[in-house]
Backbone as JSON Lines, residues from 0, in Angstrom:
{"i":0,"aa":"X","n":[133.68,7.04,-30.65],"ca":[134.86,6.39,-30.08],"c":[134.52,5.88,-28.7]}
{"i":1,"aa":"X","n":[134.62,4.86,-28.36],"ca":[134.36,3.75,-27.06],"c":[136.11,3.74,-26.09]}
{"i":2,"aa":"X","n":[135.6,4.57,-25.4],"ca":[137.06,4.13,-24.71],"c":[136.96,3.47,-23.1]}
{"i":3,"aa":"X","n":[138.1,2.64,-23.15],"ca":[137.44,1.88,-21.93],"c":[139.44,1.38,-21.33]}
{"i":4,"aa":"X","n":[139.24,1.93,-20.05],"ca":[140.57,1.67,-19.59],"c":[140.31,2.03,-17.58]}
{"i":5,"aa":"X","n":[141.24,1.33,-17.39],"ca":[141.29,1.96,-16.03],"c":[141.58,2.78,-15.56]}
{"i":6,"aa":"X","n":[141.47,3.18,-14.6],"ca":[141.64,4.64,-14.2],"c":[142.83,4.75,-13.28]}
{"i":7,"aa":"X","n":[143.52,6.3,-13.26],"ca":[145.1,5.69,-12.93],"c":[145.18,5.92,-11.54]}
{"i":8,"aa":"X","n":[145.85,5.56,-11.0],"ca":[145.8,5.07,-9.45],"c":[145.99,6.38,-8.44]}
{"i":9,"aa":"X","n":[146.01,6.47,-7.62],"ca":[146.51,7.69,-6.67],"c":[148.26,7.58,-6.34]}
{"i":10,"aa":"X","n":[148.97,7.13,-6.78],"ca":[150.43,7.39,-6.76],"c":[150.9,7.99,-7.81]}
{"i":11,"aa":"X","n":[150.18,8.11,-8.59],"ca":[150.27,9.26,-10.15],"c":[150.3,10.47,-9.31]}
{"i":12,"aa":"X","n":[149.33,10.33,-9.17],"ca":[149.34,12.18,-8.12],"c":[150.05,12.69,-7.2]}
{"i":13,"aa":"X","n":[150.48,11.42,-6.3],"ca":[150.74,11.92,-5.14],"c":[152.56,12.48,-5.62]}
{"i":14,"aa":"X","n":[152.63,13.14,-6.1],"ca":[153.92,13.37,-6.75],"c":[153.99,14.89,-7.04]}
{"i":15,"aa":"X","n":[155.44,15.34,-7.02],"ca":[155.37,16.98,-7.19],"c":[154.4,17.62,-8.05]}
{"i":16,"aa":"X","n":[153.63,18.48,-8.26],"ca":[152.94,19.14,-9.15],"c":[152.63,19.65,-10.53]}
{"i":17,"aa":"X","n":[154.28,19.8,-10.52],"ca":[154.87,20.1,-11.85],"c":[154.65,18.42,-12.68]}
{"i":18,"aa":"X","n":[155.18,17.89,-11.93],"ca":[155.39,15.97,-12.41],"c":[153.54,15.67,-13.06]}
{"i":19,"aa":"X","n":[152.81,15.78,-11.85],"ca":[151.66,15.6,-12.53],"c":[150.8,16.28,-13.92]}
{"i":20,"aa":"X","n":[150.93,17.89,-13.82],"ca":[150.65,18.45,-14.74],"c":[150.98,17.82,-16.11]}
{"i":21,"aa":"X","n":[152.72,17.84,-15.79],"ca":[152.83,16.95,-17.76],"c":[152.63,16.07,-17.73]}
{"i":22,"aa":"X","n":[152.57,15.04,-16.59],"ca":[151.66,14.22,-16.87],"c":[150.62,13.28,-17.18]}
{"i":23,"aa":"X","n":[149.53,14.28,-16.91],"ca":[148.4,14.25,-17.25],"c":[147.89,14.8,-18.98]}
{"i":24,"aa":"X","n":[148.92,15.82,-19.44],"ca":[148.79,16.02,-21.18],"c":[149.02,14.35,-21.94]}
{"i":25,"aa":"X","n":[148.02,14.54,-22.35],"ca":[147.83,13.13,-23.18],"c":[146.79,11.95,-22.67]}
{"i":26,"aa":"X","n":[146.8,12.62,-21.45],"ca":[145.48,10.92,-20.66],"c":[143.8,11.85,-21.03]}
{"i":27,"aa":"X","n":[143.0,10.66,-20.95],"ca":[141.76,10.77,-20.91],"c":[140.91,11.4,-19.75]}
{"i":28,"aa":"X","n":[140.37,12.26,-19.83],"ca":[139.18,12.69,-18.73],"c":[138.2,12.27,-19.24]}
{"i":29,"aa":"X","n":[137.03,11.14,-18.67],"ca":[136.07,10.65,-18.9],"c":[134.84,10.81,-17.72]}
{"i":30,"aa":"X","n":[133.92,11.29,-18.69],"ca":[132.84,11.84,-17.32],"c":[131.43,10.6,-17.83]}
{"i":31,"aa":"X","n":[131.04,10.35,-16.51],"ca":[129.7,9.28,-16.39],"c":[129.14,10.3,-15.61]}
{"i":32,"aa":"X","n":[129.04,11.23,-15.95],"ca":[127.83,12.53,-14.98],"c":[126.76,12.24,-16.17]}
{"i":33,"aa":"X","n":[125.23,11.79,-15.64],"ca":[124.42,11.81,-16.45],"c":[123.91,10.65,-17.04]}
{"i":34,"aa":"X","n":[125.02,9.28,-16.66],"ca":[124.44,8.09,-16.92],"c":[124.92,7.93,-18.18]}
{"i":35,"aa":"X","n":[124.91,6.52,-18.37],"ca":[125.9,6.08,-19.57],"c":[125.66,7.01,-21.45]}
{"i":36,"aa":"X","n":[124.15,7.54,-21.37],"ca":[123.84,7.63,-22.56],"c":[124.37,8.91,-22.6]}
{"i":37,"aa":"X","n":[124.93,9.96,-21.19],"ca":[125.06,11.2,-21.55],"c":[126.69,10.79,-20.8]}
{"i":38,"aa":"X","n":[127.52,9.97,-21.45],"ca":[128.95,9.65,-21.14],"c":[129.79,10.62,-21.9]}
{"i":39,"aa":"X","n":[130.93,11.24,-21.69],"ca":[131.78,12.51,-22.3],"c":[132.88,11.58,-21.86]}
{"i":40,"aa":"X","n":[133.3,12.04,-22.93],"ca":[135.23,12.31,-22.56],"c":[135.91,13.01,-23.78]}
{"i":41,"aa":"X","n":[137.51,13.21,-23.18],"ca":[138.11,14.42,-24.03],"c":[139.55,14.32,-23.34]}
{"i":42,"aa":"X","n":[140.59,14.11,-24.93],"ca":[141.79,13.82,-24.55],"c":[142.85,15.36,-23.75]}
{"i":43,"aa":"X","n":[143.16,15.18,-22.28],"ca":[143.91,16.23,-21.83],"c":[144.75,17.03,-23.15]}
{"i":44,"aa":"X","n":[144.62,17.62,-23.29],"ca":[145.61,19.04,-24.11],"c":[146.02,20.44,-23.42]}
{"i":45,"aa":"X","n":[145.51,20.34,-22.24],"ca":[146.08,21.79,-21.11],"c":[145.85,21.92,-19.88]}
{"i":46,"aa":"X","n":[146.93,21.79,-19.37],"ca":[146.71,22.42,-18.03],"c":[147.34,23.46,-17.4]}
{"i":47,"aa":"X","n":[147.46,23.71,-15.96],"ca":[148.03,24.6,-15.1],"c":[148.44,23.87,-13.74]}
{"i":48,"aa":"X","n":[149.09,24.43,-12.9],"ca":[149.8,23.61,-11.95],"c":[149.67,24.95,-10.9]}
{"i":49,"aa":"X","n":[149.51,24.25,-9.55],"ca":[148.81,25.35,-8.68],"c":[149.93,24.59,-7.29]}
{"i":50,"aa":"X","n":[150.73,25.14,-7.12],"ca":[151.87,24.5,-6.49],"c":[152.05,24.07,-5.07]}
{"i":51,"aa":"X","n":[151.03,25.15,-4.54],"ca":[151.12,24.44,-2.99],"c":[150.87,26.22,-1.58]}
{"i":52,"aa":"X","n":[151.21,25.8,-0.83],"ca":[150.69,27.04,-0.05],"c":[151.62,27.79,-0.29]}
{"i":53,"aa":"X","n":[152.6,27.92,-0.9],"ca":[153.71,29.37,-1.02],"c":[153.5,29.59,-2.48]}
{"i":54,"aa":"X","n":[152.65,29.33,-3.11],"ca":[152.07,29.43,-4.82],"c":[151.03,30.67,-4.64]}
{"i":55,"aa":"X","n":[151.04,32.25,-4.38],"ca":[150.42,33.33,-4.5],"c":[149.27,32.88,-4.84]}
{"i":56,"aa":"X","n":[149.06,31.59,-5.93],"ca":[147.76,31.86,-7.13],"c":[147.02,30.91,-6.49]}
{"i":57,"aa":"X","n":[147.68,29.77,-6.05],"ca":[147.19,28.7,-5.26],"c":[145.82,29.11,-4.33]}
{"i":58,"aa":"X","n":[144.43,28.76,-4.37],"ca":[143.52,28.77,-3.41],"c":[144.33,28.75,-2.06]}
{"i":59,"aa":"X","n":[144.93,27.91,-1.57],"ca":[145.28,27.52,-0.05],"c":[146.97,28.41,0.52]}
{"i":60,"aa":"X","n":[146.99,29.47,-0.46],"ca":[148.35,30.4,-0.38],"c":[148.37,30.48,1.08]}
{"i":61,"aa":"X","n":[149.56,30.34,1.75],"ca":[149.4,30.36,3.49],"c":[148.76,29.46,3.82]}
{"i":62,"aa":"X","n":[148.78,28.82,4.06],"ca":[147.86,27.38,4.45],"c":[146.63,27.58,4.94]}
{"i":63,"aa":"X","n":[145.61,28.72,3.74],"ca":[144.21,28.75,4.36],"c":[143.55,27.42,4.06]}
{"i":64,"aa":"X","n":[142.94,27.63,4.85],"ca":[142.15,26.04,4.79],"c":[140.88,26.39,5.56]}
{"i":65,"aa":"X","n":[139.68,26.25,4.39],"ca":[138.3,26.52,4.55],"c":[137.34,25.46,3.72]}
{"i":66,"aa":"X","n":[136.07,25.82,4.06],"ca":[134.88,24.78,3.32],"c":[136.05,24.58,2.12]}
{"i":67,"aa":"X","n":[135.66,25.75,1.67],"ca":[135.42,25.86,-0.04],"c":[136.88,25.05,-0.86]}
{"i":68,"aa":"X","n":[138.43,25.23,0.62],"ca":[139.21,24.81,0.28],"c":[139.9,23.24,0.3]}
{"i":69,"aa":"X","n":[139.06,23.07,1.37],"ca":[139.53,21.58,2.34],"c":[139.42,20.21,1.12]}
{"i":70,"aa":"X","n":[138.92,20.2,0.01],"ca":[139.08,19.54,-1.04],"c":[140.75,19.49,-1.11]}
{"i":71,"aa":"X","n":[141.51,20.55,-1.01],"ca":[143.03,20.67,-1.53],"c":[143.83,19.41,-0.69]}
{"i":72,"aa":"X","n":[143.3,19.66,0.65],"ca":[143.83,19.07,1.6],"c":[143.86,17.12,1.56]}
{"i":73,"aa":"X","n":[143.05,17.46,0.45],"ca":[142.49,15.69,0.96],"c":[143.82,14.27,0.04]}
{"i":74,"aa":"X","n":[143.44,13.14,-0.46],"ca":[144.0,12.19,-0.66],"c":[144.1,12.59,-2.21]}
{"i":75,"aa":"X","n":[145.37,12.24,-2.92],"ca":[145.82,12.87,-4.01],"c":[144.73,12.07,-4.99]}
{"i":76,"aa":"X","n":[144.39,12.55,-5.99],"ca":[143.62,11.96,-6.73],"c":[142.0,12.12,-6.65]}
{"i":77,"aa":"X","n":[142.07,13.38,-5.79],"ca":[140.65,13.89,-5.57],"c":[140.16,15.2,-6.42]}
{"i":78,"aa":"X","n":[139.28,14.83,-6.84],"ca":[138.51,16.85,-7.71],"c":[138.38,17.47,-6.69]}
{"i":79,"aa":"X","n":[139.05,18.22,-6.76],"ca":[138.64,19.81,-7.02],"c":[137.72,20.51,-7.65]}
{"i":80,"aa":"X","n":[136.47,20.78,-7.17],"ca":[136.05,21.36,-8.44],"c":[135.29,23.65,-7.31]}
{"i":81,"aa":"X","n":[135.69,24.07,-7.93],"ca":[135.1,25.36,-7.26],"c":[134.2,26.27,-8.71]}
{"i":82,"aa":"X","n":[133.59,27.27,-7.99],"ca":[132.99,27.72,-8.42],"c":[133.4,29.66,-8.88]}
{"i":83,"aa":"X","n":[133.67,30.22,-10.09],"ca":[134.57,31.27,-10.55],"c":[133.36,32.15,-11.22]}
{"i":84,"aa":"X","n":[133.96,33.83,-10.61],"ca":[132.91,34.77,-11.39],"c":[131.68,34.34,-11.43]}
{"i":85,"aa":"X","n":[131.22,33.72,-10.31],"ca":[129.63,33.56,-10.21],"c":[129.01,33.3,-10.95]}
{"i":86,"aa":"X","n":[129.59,32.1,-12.09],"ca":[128.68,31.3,-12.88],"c":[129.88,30.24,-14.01]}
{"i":87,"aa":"X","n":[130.86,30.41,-13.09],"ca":[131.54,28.99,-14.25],"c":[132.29,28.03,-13.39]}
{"i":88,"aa":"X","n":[132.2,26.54,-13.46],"ca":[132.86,25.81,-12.88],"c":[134.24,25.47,-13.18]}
{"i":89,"aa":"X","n":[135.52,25.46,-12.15],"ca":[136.31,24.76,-12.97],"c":[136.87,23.49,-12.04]}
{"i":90,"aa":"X","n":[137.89,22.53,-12.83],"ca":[138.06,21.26,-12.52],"c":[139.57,20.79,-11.83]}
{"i":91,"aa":"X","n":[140.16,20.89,-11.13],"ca":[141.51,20.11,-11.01],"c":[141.42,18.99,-10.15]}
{"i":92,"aa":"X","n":[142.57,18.42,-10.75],"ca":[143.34,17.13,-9.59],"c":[144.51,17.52,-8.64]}
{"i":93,"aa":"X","n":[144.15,16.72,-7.23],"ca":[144.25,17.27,-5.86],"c":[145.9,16.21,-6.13]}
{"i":94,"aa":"X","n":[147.01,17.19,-5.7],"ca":[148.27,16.43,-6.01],"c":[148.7,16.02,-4.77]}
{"i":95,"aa":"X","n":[150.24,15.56,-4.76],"ca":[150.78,15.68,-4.1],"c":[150.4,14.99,-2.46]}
{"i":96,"aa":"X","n":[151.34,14.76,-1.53],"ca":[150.93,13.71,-0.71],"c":[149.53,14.95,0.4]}
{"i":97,"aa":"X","n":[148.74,13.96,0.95],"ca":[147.34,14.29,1.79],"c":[147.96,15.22,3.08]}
{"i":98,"aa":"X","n":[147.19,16.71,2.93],"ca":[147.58,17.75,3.43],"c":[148.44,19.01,3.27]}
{"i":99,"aa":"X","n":[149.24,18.38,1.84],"ca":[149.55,19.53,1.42],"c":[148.63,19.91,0.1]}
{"i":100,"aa":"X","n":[148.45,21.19,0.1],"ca":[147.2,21.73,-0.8],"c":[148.09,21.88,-2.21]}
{"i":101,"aa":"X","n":[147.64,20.94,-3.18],"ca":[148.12,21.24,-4.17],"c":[147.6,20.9,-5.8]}
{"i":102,"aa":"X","n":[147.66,21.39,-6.4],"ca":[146.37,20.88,-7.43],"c":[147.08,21.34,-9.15]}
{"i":103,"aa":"X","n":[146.01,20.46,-9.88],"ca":[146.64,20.66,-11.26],"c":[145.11,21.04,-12.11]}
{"i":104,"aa":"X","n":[144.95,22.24,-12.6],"ca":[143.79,23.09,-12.92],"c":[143.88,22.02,-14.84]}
{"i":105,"aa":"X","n":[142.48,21.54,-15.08],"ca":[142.44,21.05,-16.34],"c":[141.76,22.13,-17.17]}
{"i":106,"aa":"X","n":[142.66,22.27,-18.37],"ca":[142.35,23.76,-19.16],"c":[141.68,23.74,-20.48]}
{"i":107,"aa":"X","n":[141.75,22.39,-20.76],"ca":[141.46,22.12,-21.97],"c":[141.52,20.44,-22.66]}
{"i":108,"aa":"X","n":[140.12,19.94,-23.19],"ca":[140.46,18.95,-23.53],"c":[140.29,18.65,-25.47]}
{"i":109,"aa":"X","n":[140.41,17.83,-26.15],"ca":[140.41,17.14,-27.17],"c":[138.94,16.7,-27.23]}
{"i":110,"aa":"X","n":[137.78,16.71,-27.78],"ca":[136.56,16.25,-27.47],"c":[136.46,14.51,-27.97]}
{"i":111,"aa":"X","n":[136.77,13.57,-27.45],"ca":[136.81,11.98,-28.35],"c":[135.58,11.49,-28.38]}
{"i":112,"aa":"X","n":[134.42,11.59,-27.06],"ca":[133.35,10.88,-26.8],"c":[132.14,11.61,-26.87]}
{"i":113,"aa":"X","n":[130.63,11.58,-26.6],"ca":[129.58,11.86,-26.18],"c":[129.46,13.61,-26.94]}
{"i":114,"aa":"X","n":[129.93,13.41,-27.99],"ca":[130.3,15.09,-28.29],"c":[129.05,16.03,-29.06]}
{"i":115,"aa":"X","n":[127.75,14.87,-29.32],"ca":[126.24,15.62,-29.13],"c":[125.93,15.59,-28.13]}
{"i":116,"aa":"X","n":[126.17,15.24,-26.94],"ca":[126.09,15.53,-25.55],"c":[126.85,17.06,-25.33]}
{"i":117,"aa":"X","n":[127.63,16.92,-25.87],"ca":[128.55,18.14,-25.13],"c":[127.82,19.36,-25.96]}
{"i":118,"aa":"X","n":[127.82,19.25,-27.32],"ca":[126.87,20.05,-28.09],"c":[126.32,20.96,-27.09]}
{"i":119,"aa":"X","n":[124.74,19.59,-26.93],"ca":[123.93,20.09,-26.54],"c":[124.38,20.75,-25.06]}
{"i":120,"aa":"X","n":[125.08,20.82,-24.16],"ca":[125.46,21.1,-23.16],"c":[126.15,22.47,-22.91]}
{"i":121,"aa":"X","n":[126.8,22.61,-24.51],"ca":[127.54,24.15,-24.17],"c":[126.28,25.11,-25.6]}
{"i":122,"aa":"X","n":[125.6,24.11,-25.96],"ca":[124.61,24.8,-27.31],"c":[125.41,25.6,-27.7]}
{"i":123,"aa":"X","n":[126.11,24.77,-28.72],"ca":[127.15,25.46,-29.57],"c":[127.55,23.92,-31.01]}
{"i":124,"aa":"X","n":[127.46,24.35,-32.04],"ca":[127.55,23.43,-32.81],"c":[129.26,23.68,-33.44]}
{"i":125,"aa":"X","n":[129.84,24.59,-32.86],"ca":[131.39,24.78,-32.96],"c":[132.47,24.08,-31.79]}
{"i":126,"aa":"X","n":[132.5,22.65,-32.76],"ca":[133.16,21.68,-32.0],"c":[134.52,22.11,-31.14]}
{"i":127,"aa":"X","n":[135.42,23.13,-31.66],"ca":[136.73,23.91,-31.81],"c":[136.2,24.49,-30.17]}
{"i":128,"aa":"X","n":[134.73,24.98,-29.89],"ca":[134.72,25.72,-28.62],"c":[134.12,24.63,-27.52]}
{"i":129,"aa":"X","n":[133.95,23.24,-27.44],"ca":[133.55,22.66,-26.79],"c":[134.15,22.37,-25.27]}
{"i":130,"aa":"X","n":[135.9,22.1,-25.34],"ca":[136.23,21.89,-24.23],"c":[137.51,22.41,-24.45]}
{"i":131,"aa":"X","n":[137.7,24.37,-25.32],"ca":[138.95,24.85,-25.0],"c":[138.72,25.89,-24.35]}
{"i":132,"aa":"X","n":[139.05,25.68,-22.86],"ca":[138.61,26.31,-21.68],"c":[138.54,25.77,-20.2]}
{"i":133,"aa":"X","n":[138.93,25.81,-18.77],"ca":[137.97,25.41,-17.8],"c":[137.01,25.14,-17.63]}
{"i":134,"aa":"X","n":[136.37,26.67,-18.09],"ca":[134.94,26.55,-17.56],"c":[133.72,26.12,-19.07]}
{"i":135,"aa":"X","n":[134.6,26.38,-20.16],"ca":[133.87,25.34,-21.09],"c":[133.9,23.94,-20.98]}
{"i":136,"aa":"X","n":[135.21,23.05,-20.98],"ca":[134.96,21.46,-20.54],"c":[134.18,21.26,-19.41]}
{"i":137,"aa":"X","n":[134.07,21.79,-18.19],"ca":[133.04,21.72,-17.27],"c":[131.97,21.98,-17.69]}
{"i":138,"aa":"X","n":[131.08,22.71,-18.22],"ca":[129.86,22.77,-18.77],"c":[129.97,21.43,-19.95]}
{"i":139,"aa":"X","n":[130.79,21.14,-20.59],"ca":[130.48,19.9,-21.31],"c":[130.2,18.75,-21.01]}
{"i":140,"aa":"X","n":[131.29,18.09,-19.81],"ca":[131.41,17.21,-19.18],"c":[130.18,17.09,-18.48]}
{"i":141,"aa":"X","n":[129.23,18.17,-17.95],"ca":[128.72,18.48,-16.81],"c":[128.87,18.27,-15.83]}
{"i":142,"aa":"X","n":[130.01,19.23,-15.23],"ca":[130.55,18.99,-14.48],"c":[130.27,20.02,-13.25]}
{"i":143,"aa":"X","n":[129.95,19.75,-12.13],"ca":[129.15,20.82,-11.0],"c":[130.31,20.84,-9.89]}
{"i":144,"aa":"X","n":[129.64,21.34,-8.77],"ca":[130.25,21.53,-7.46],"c":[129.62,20.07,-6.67]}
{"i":145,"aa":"X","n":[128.94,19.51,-7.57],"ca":[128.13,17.8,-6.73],"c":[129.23,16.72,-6.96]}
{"i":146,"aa":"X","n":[130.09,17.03,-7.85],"ca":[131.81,15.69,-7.45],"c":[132.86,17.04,-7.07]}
{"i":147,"aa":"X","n":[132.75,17.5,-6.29],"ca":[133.58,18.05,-5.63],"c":[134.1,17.38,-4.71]}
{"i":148,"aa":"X","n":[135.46,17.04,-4.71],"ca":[135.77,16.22,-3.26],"c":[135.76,14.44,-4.12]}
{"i":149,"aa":"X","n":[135.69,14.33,-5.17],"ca":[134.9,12.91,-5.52],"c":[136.67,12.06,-6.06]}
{"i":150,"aa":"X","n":[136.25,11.14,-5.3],"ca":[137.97,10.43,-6.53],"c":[137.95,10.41,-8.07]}
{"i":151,"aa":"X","n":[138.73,10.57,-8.49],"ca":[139.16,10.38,-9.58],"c":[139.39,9.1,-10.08]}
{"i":152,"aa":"X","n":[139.28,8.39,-9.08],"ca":[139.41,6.91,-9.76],"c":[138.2,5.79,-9.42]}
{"i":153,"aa":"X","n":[137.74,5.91,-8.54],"ca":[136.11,5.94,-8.44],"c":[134.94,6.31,-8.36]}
{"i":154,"aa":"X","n":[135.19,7.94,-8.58],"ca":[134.18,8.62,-8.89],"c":[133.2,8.87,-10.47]}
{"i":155,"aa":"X","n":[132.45,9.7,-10.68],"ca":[131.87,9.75,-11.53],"c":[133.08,10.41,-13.02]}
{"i":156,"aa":"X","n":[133.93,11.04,-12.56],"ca":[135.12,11.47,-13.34],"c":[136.18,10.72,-13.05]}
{"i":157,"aa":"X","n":[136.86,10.39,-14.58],"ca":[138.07,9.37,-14.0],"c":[138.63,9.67,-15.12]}
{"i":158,"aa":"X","n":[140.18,10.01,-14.97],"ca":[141.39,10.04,-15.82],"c":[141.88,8.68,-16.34]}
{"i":159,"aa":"X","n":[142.16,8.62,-17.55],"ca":[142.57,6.7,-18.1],"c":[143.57,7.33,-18.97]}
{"i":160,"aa":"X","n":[144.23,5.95,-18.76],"ca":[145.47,6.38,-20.09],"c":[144.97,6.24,-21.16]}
{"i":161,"aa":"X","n":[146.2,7.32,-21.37],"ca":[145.41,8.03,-23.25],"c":[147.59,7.71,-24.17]}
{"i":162,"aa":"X","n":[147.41,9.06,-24.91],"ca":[148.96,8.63,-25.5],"c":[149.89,9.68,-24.71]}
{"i":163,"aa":"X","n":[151.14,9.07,-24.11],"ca":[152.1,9.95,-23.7],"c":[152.66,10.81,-24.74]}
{"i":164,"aa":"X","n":[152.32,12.19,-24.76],"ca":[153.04,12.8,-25.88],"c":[154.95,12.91,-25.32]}
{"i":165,"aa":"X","n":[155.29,13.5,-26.08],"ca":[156.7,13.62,-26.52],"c":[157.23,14.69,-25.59]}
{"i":166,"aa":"X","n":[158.6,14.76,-25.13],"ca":[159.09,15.95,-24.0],"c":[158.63,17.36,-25.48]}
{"i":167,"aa":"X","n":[159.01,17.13,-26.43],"ca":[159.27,18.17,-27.59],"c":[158.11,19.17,-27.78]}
{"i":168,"aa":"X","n":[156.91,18.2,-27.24],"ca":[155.79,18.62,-27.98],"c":[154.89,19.37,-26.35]}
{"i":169,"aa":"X","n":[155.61,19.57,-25.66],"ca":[154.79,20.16,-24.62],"c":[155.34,21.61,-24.72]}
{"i":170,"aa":"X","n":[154.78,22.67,-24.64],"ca":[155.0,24.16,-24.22],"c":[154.92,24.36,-22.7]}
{"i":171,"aa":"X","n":[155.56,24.79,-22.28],"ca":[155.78,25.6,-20.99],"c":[155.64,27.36,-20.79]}
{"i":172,"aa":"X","n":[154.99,27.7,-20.57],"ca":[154.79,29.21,-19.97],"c":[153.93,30.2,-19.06]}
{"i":173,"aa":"X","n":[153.81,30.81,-18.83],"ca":[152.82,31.43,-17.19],"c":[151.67,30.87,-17.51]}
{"i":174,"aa":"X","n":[150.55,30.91,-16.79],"ca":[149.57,30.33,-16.35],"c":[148.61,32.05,-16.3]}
{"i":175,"aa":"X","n":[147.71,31.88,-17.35],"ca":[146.97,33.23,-17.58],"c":[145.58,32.86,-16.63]}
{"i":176,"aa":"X","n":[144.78,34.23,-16.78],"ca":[143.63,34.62,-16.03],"c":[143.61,34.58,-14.68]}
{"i":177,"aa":"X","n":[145.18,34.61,-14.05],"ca":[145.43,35.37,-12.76],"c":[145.93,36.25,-12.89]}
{"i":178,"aa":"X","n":[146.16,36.53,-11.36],"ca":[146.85,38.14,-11.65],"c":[147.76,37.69,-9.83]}
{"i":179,"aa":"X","n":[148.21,36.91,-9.49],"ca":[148.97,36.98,-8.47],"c":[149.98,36.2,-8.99]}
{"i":180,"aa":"X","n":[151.74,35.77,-9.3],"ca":[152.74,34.73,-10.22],"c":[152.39,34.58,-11.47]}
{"i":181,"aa":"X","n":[151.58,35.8,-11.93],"ca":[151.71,35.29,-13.14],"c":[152.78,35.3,-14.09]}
{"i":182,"aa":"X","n":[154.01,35.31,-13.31],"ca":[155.12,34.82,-14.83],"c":[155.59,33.33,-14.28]}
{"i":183,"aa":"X","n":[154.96,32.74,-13.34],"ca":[155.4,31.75,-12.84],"c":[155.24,30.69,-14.42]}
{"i":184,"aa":"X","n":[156.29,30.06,-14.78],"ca":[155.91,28.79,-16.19],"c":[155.37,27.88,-15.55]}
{"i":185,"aa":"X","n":[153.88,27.67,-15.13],"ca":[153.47,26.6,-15.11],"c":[152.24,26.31,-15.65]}
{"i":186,"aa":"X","n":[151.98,26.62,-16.71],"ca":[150.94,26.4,-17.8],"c":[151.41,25.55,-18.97]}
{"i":187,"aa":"X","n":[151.14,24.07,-18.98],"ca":[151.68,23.07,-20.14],"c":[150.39,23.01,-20.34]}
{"i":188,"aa":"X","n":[150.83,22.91,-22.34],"ca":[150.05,22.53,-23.21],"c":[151.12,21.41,-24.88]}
{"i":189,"aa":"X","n":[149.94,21.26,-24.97],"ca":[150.48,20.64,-26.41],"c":[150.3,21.04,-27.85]}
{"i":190,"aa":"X","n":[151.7,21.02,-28.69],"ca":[152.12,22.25,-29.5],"c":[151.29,22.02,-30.54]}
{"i":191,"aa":"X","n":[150.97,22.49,-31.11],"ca":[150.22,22.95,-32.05],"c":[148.38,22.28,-31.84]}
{"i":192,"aa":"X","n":[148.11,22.29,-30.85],"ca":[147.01,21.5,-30.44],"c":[145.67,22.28,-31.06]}
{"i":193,"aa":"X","n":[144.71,22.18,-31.99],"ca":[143.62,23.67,-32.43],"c":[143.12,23.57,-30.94]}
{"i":194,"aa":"X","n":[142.86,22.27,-29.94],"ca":[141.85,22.26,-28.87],"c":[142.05,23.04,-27.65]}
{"i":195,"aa":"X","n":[143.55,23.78,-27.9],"ca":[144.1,24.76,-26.54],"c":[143.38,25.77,-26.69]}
{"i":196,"aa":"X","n":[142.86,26.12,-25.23],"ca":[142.21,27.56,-24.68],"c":[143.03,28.35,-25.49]}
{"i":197,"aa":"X","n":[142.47,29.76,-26.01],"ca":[142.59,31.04,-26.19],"c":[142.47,32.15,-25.37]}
């Protein structure tokens, strides 16, 4: 599958958190990490929403602001990308207007493109485990801490429109593998999707 679209602008983002999360279910994450022959992409099917400095779970809770965080801070439409349990990457988009820290964690994608790339990338010939996960679509995509900070719309990762799903078909509920809000509902996915994290 050849997909080819533009990439969506920074006023998508710069918008409440919650707003971006749903919607971003349904658009394209397309990665050029690796040069055209090792091109990925994979239709959004999950995310999480990381709300801002009074968000417990949020990196920048209290308005810390460090190396590792100052990505949060920057122009909406920027990766995020940090580094978890000392050996998995994960990926979000930087929301909301420049300076307030706020981000939308990508949890899971649909695999459409480069998907013997991704194969070979997570060495796993079980398509079902390729990109349902954080830190699995980042190892697919190959995705590092080197577009950290990188736009989303001219960087090597870029979100394109894909299909708006339906209000019906999105789930709402806590946001797992924290342990600070976790009954907070801000984990959307799409219903009956096989490609959602477990």
């Amino acid at each position: 599958m050849s997909i080819r679209s533009q990439a969506v602008g920074t006023k998508f983002y710069a918008r409440p958190t919650e707003e971006v999360a749903r919607g971003l279910l349904g658009r394209i994450l397309v990665s050029n990490i690796g040069g055209r022959r090792e091109r990925t992409a994979g239709r959004i099917v999950e995310v999480e929403a990381y709300v801002g400095p009074h968000d417990p779970a949020c990196h920048a809770y209290g308005h810390r602001r460090t190396a590792r965080t100052e990505p949060l801070y920057g122009q909406p439409g920027t990766a995020y990308v940090y580094f978890t349990y000392g050996m998995h990457w994960c990926l979000n988009a930087v929301t909301e207007p420049r300076d307030f820290p706020a981000a939308v964690l990508i949890r899971a994608l649909e695999p459409l493109e480069g998907l013997d790339t991704m194969r070979q990338r997570r060495m796993t010939e079980q398509d079902s485990h390729l990109c349902a996960g954080p830190a699995r679509l980042c190892e697919a995509l190959g995705v590092t801490g080197a577009v950290n900070g990188s736009s989303l719309q001219r960087g090597p990762l870029q979100v394109v429109k894909g299909t708006s799903p339906k209000k019906a078909e999105i789930i709402v509920g806590p946001r797992i593998g924290i342990t600070q809000a976790v009954d907070w509902p801000l984990r959307f996915y799409l219903s009956g999707s096989p490609w959602v994290s477990r």
